[in-house]
C-alpha positions in Angstrom: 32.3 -34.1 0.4 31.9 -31.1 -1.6 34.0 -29.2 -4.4 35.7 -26.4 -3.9 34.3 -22.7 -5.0 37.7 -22.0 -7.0 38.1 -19.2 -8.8 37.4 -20.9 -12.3 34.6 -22.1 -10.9 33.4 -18.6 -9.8 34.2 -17.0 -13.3 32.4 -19.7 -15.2 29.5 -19.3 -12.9 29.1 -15.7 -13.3 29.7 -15.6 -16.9 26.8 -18.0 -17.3 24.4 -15.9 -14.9 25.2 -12.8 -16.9 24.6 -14.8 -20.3 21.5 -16.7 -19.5 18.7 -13.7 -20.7 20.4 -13.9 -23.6 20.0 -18.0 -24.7 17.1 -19.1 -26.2 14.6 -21.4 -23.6 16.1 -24.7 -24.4 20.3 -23.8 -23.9 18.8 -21.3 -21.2 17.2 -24.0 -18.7 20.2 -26.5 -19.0 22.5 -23.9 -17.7 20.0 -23.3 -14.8 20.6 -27.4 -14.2 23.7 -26.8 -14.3 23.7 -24.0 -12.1 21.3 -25.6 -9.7 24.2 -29.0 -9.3 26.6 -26.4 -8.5 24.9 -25.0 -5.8 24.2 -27.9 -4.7 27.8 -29.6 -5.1 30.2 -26.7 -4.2 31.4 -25.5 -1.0 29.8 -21.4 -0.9 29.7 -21.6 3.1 33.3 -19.3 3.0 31.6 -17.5 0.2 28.2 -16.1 1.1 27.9 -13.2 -1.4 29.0 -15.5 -4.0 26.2 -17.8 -2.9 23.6 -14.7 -2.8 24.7 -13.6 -5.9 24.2 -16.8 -7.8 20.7 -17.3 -6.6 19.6 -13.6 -7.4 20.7 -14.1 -11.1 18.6 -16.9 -10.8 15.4 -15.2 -9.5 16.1 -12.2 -12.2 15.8 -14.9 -14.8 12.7 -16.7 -13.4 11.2 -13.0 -12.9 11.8 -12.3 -16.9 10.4 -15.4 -17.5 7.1 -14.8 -15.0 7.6 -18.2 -13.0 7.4 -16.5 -10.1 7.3 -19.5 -7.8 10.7 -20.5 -8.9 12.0 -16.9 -8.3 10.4 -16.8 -4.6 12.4 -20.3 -4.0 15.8 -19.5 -4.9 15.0 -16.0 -2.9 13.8 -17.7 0.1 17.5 -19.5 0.2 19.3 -16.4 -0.7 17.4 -14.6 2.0 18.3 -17.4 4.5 22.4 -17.6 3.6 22.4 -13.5 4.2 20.6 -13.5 7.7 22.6 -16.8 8.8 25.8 -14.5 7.6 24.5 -11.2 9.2 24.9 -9.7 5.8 22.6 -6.6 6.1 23.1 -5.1 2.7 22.4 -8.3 1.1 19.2 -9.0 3.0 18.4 -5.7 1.4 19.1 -6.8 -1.9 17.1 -9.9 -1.8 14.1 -7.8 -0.3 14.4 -5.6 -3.4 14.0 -8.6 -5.3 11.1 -9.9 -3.3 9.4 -6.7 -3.8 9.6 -6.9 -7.5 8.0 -10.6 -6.9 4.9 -8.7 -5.0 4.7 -6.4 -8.1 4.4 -8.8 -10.7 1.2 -10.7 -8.7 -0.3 -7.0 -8.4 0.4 -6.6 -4.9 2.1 -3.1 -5.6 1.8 -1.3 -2.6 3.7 -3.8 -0.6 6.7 -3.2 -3.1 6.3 0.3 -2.5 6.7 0.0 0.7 9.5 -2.0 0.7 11.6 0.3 -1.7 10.7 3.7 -0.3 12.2 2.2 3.1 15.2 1.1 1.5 15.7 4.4 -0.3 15.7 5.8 3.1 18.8 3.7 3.9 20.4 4.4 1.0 21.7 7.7 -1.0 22.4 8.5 -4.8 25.9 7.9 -4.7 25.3 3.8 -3.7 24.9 1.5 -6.5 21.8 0.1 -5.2 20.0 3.8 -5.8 19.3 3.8 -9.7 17.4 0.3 -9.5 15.9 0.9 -6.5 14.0 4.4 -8.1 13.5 2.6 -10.9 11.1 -0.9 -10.1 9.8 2.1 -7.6 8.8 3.5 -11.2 7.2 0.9 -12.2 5.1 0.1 -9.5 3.9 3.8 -9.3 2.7 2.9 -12.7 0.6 0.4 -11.5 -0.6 2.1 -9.0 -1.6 5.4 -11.4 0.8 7.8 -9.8 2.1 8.2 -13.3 3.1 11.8 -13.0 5.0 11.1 -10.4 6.4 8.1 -12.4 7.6 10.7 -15.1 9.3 13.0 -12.7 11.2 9.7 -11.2 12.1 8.9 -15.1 13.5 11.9 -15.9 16.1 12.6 -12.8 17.1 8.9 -13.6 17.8 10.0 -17.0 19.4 13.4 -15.8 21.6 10.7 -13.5 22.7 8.9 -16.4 24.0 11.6 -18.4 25.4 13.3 -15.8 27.7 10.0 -15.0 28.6 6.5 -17.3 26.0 5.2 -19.4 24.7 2.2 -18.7 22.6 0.9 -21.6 20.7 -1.5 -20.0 19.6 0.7 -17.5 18.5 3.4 -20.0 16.5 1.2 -21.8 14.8 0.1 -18.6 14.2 3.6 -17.7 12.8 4.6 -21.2 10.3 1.4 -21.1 9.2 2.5 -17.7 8.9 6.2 -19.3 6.5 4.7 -22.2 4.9 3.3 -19.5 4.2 6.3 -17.3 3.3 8.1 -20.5 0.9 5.9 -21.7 -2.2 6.4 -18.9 -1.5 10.2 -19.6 -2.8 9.6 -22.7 0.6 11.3 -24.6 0.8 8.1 -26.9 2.6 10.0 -29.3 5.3 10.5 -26.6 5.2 6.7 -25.0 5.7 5.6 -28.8 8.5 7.8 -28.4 10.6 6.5 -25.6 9.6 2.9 -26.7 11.0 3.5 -30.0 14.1 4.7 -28.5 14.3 1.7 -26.3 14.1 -0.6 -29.0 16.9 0.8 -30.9 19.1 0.1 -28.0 17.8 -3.1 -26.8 18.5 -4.4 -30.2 22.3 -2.6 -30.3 22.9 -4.3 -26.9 20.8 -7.6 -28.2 19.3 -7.5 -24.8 16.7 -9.9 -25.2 14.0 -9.7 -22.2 13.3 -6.1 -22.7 13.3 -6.6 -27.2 10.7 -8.1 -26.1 9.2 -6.3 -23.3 9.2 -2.7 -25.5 7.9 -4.5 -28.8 4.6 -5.9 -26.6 4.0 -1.9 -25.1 4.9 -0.5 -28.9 2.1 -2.7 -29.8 -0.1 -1.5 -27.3 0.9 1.7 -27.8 0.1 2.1 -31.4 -2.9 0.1 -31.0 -4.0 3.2 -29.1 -3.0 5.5 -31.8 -5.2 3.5 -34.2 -1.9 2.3 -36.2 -3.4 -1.1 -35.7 -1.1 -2.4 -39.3 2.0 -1.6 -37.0 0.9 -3.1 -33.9 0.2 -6.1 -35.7 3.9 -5.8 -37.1 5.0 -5.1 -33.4 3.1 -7.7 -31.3 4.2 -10.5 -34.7 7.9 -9.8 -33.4 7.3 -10.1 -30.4 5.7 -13.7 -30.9 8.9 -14.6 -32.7 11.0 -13.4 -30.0 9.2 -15.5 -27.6 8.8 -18.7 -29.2 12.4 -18.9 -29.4 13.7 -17.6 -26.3 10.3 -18.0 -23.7 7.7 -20.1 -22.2 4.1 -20.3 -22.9 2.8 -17.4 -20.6 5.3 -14.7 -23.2 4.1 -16.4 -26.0 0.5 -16.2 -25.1 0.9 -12.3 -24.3 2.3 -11.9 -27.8 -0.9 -14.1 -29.4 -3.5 -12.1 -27.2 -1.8 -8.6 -28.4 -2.3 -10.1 -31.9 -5.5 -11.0 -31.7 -6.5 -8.2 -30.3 -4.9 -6.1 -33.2 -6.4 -8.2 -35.6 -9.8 -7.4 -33.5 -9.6 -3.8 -34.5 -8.7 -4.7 -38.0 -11.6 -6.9 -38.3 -9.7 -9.6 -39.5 -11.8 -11.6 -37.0 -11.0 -15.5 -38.0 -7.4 -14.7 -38.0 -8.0 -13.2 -34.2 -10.0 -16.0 -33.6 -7.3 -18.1 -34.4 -4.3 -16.1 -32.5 -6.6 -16.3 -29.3 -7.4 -20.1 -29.1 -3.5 -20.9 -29.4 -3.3 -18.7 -26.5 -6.0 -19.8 -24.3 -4.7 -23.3 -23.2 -1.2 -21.7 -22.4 -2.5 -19.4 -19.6 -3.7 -21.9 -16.8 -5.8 -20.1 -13.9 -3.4 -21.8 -11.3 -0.7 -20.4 -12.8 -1.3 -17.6 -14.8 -5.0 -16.0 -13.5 -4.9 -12.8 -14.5 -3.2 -13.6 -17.5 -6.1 -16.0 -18.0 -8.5 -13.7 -17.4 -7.4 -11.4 -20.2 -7.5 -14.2 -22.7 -11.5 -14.8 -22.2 -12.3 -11.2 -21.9 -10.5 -11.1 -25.5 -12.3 -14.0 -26.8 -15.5 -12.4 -25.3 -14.8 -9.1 -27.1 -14.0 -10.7 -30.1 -17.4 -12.4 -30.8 -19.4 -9.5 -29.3 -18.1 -7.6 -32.1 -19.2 -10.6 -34.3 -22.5 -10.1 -32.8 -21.9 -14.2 -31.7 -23.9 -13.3 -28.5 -24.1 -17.5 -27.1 -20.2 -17.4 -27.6 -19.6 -14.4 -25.8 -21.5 -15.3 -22.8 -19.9 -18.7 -22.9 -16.2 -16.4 -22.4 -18.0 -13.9 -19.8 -19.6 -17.1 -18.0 -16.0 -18.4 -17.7 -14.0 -15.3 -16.9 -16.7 -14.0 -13.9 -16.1 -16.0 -11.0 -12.2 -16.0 -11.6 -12.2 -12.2 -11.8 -13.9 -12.3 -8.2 -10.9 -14.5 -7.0 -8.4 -11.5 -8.0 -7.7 -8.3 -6.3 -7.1 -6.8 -9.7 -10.0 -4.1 -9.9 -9.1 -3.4 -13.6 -10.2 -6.8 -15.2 -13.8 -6.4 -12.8 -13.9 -3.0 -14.7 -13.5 -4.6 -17.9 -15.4 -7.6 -17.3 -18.2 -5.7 -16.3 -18.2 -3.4 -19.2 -18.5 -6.5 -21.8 -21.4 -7.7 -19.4 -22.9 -4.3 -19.8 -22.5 -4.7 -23.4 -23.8 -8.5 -23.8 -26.7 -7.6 -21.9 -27.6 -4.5 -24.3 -27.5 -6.3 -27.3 -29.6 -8.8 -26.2 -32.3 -6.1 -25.2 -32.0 -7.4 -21.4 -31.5 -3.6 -20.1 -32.6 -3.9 -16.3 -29.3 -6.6 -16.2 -27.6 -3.8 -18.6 -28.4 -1.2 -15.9 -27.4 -3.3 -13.0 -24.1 -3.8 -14.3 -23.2 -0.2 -15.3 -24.2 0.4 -11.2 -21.7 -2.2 -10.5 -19.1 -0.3 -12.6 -19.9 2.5 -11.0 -18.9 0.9 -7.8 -15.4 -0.5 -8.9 -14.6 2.7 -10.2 -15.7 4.3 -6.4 -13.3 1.7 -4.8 -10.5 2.0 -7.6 -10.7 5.5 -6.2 -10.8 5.1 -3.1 -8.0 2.2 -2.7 -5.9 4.8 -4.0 -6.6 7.5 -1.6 -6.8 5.7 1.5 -3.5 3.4 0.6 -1.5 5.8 -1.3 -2.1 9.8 -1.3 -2.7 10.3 2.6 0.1 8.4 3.1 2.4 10.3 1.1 1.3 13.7 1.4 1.6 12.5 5.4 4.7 11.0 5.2 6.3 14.4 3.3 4.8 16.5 5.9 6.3 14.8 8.5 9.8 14.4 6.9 9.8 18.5 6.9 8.6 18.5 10.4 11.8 16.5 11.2 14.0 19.0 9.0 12.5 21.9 10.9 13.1 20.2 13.7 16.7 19.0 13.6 17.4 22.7 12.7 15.8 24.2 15.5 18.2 21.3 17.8 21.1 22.7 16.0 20.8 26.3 17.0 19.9 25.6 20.3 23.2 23.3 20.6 25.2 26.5 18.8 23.8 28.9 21.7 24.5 26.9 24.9 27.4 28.7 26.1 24.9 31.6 26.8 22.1 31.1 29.6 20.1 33.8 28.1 20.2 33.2 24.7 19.6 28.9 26.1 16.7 30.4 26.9 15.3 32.3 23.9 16.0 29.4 21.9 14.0 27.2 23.8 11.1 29.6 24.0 11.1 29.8 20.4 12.2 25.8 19.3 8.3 25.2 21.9 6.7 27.7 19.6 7.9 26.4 16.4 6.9 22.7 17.6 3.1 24.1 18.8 3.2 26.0 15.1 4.3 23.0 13.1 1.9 20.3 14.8 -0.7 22.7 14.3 -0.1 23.6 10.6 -0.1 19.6 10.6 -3.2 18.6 12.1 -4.9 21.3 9.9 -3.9 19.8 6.9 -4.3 16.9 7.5 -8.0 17.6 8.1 -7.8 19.5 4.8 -6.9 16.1 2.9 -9.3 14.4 4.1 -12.0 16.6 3.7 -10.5 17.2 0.2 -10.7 13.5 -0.3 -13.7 13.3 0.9 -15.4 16.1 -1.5 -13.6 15.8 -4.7 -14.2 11.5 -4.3 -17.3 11.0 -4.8 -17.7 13.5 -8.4 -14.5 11.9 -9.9 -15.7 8.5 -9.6 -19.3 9.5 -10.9 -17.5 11.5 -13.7 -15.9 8.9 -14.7 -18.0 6.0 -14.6 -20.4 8.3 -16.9 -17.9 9.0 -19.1 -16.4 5.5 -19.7 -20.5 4.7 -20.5 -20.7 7.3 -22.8 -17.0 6.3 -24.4 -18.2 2.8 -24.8 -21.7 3.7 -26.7 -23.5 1.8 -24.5 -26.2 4.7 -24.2 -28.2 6.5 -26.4 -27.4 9.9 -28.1 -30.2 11.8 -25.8 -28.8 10.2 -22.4 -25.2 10.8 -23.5 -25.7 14.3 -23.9 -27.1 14.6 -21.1 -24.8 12.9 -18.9 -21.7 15.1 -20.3 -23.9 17.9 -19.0 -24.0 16.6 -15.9 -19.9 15.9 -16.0 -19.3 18.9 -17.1 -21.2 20.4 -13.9 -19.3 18.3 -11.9 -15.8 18.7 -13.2 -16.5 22.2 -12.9 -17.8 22.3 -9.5 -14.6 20.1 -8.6 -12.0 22.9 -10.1 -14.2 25.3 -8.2 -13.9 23.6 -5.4 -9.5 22.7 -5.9 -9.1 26.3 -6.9 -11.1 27.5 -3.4 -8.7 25.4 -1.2 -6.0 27.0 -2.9 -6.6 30.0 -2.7 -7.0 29.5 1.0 -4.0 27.7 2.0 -1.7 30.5 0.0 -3.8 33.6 1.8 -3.5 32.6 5.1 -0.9 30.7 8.1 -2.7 28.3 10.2 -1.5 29.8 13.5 -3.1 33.3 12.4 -6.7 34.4 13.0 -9.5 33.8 10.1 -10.7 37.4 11.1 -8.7 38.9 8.2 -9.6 36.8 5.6 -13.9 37.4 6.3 -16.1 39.8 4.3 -19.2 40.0 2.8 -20.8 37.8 0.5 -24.2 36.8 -0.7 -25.1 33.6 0.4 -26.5 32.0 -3.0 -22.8 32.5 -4.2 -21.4 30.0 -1.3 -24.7 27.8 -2.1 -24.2 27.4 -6.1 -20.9 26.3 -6.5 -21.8 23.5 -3.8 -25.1 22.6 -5.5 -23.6 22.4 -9.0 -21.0 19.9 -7.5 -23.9 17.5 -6.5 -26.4 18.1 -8.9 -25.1 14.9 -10.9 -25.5 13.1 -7.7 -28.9 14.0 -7.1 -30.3 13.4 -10.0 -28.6 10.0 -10.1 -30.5 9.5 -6.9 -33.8 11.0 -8.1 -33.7 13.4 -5.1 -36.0 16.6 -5.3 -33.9 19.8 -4.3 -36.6 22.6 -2.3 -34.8 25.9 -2.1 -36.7 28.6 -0.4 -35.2 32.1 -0.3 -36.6 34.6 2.5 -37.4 38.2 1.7 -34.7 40.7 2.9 -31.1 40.7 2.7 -28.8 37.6 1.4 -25.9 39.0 2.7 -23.4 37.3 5.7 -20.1 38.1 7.3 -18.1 35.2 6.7 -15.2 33.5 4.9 -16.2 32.3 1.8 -13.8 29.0 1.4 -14.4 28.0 5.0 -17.9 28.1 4.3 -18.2 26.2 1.3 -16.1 23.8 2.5 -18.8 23.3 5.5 -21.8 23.4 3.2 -20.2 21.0 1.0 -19.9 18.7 3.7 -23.2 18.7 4.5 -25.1 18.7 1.2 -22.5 15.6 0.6 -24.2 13.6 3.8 -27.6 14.8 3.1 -27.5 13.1 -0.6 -25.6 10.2 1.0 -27.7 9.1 3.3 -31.5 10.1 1.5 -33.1 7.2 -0.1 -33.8 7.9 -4.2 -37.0 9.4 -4.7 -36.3 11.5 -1.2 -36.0 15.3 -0.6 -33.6 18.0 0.3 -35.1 21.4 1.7 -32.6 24.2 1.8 -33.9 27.9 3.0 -32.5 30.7 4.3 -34.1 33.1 6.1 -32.9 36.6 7.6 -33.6 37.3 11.5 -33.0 40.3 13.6 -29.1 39.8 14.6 -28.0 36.8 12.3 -29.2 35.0 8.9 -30.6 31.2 9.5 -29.9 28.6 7.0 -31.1 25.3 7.7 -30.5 22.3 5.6 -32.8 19.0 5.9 -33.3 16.3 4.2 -35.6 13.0 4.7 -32.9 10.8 5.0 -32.2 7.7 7.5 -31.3 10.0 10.5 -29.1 9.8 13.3 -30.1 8.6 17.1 -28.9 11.0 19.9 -26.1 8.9 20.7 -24.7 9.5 16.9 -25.2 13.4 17.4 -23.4 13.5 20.7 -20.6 11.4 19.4 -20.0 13.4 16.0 -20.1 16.7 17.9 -17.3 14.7 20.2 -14.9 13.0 17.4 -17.0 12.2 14.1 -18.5 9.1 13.7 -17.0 5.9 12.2 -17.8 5.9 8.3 -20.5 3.9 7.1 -22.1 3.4 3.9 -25.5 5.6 2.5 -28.6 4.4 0.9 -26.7 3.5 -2.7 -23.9 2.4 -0.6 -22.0 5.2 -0.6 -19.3 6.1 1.3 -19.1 8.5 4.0 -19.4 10.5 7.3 -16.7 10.2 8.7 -14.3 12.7 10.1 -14.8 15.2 6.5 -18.3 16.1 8.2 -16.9 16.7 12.1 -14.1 18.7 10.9 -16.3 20.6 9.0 -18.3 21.6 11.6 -15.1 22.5 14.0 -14.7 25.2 11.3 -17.6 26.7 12.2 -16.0 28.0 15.6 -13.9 29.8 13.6 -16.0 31.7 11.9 -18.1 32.6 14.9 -21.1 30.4 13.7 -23.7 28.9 16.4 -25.3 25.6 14.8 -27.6 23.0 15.7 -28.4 19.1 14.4 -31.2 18.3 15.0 -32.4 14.2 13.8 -34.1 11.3 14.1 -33.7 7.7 12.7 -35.6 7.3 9.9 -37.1 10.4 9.5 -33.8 12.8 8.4 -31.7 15.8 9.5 -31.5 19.3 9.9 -28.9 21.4 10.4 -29.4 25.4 11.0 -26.7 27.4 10.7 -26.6 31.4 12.6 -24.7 32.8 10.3 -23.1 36.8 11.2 -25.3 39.4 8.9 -23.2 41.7 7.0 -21.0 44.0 8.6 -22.2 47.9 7.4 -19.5 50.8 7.1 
């Protein structure tokens, strides 16, 4: 028969939850034994949230100390005793937990998820709020919305002052603020936070996130090129970990060691740091953490110029870095791999590789898009559809003792709905063919960038591959400022006639070609453009149309092989201008026409595997109606497209 759950019983219980963090590893895991016979021992089944409570300060402490099997255990209990007990806010709360779970094995959109649903249920004056907002933080870290991680920090800062401190919280929010900070590239301001973390971790003796702060400090001035004070930073941290932690937190602190020492060239003294830590991070328990250890080591001796040991590390770490969805350590695998392969002169693998990094960054890219902005930017467009909506119900409601005016509100509540799901389907069609055109120049940008950052290439190459960035970026702020403009100068429900004028039609074609020109010469693709004699001038809208040429040019390049050709001429007629656009790519089949001209195509993949033609290019094209613009597509597999465009000559006074 089991014990009671007296009161004593509950106090000492509780007590020893709230003390654990703060025992060092040995005292800590005999009070979990403890803990564990009491659960098992004692009566909770008239005490549920007692029960609940218990095993959450359990999970929090396996969570600190990254076993997360242990955590999803005693959640996987907790989450049964709330459902059993109908106990909705609880089931909550363990969710919140389990999100925190999926964050730690990288699966940070799933925690998203889960917390922006709860915040939904859930308003600033409930407890629950603060901590919610703040893992939601954390994972926005991870998942680069790190503006948006700053914003979050600072209201839950503004919170705190405006009501009672709570230190532990602050200090939270400050490391998650030196977190944010940190990707921006404001070190200066990460250190910052950090530093005013530590001072209060250390005041409270809070001694997870002493810890926690003194490992991103190191990091932190590692990237200010302090590398003495990391080293001071990151030899605390070890300290703190031996005493209190198990071997995954004390192999983080050895690895930021030997990292600093790295920089400091102090390479047997890394060497040594990084071989303690290598046995302590297992690949079945500890695989990304693992990971990082052998791309260290390989590092180290690269920098030793110990070639046959740093392949030995990069032989190790490749397959396992295929087993994870963690994009980052591919990125950084294959940079060393880049950089092994240069030094031993082998530059065709060199070559091969930086393509391959040139891929993860596309997919880091477009992961990001396709999981996280559209659904954001849709969600918030929606949520004000709702608010209009629920207004519009409101009045109607206020004006039903009137027939007449029952009626006027009605007319004007359809029009609203036709106006809002119209505004909405056009923007949504403007994100993705945003998306769609700024993608693919990012990602090259930066793949060239991090090349030319690593001094992998020559001095002649780099220089000009920042020409070719700097065409790009530009062509990308072009294109950003363009859309702008458009969206503030005109309502979606209004006609584009007001907006049209004249323009020369090399200033809608150089913006566009600028934006690809890094792309095409990537590609090796020769560019023919033929101007006709006569006038150069249309009647058209400018934004609309470069958004449609864009679109284009973008499928053209896609989907021509390297080496092929892109012909652009324009040529001016008796009662319009004709532009055509063709290249000698793989083609489409009549089927593919008739279906874009229908409802786009599916996306597939062009000749460097590429992504694209989807809907960007079919929505494109349904501009063109607008603007009063016949077309025709004209194709065949294999042998490329043309499009020709009748474009409206210039208007005369």
């Amino acid at each position: 028969m089991k014990k009671e759950f007296t009161k004593a019983v509950k106090t000492k219980v509780f007590a020893q939850i709230e003390d654990i963090i703060r025992l060092e590893r040995t005292a800590a895991l005999e009070v979990i034994d403890e803990i564990l016979e009491l659960l098992d021992t004692v009566d909770l089944s008239k005490n549920p949230e007692d029960e609940i409570s218990i095993l959450i300060g359990l999970a929090r402490y396996y969570v600190n100390s990254r076993d997360t099997n242990s955590a999803e255990a005693v959640l996987q209990r907790a989450l049964n005793v709330a459902e059993s007990n109908e106990l909705q806010g609880e089931v909550l709360h363990v969710k919140s937990t389990y999100a925190i779970i999926h964050s730690m094995r990288g699966d940070h959109l799933k925690a998203i998820y889960i917390w922006e649903d709860m915040l939904t249920q859930i308003d600033k004056t409930q407890t629950t709020w603060m901590a919610l907002v703040n893992n939601l933080v954390v994972a926005y870290g991870f998942t680069m919305q790190f503006t948006r991680a700053v914003d979050l920090c600072y209201e839950l800062l503004q919170e705190l002052d405006a009501g009672e401190d709570e230190p532990d919280v602050r200090i939270s929010i400050l490391i998650n603020l030196g977190n944010a900070y940190g990707p921006l590239k404001s070190h200066e301001k990460a250190l910052k936070a950090y530093q005013e973390a530590y001072e209060l971790a250390e005041r409270e003796q809070n001694i997870p996130y002493l810890s926690y702060v003194l490992s991103n400090m190191a990091g932190t001035l590692s990237d200010l090129q302090r590398y003495d004070e990391a080293y001071e930073a990151a030899q605390k941290a070890l300290e703190i970990n031996q005493k209190y932690y198990g071997d995954e937190q004390v192999a983080d602190a050895l690895c930021l060691l030997g990292s600093s020492c790295t920089k400091l060239e102090r390479y047997d003294e890394a060497k040594s740091y990084l071989m303690q830590a290598l046995p302590m991070r297992q690949p079945e328990t500890d695989l990304v953490g693992h990971i990082s250890t052998l791309i260290n080591l390989a590092t180290l001796h690269l920098k030793q110029e110990e070639y046959a040991e740093a392949l030995k590390y990069l032989e190790q770490a490749h397959p396992l870095a295929k087993d994870t969805e963690i994009v980052r350590h591919r990125i950084n695998l294959y940079s060393l791999w880049s950089e092994y392969y240069e030094k031993i002169q082998d530059y065709q693998k060199a070559n091969e590789c930086l393509r391959v990094l040139a891929e993860l960054h596309e997919q880091q890219y477009t992961e990001l898009s396709a999981k996280l902005i559209s659904k954001q930017e849709a969600e918030y467009l929606r949520h004000k559809i709702e608010l209009q909506n629920q207004s519009l119900i409101k009045t109607n409601q206020e004006l039903e003792d009137s027939n007449q005016l029952i009626k006027r509100q009605a007319q004007q509540l359809e029009e609203g709905n036709r106006e809002l799901h119209a505004s909405l389907g056009m923007l949504n069609r403007l994100i993705s063919i945003i998306s769609h055109d700024v993608r693919g120049p990012a990602a090259n940008s930066a793949a060239a960038l991090r090349m030319i950052h690593d001094g992998s290439l020559g001095q002649e190459v780099s220089q000009k591959l920042i020409g070719q960035v700097i065409d790009s970026l530009d062509g990308v702020m072009d294109l950003l400022t363009e859309i702008m403009l458009w969206i503030e100068s005109r309502s979606f429900n209004k006609s584009v006639d007001r907006l049209m004028h004249n323009v020369d039609i090399m200033s809608l074609l150089d913006p566009v070609l600028k934006l690809y020109q890094s792309h095409l010469s990537q590609k090796k693709i020769n560019l023919d453009l033929h101007c006709g004699e006569g006038d150069r001038t249309c009647y058209t809208e400018p934004n609309i149309m470069k958004i449609v040429l864009r679109n284009i040019l973008s499928n053209a390049t896609k989907f021509t092989p390297e080496g092929g050709k892109i012909y652009i001429s324009f040529l001016p007629k008796k009662d319009h201008l004709k532009l055509c656009i063709r290249d000698t790519g793989v083609g489409m089949s009549k089927e593919e026409i008739t279906m874009l001209l229908k409802q786009g195509l599916k996306s597939k993949t062009g000749t460097n595997q590429e992504p694209g033609m989807g809907m960007g290019l079919r929505y494109s094209l349904g501009y063109l109606k607008l603007l009063g613009v016949e077309f025709n597509i004209s194709s065949e597999e294999g042998q490329g497209t043309e499009f020709t465009l009748k474009l409206r000559p210039a208007k005369r006074d």
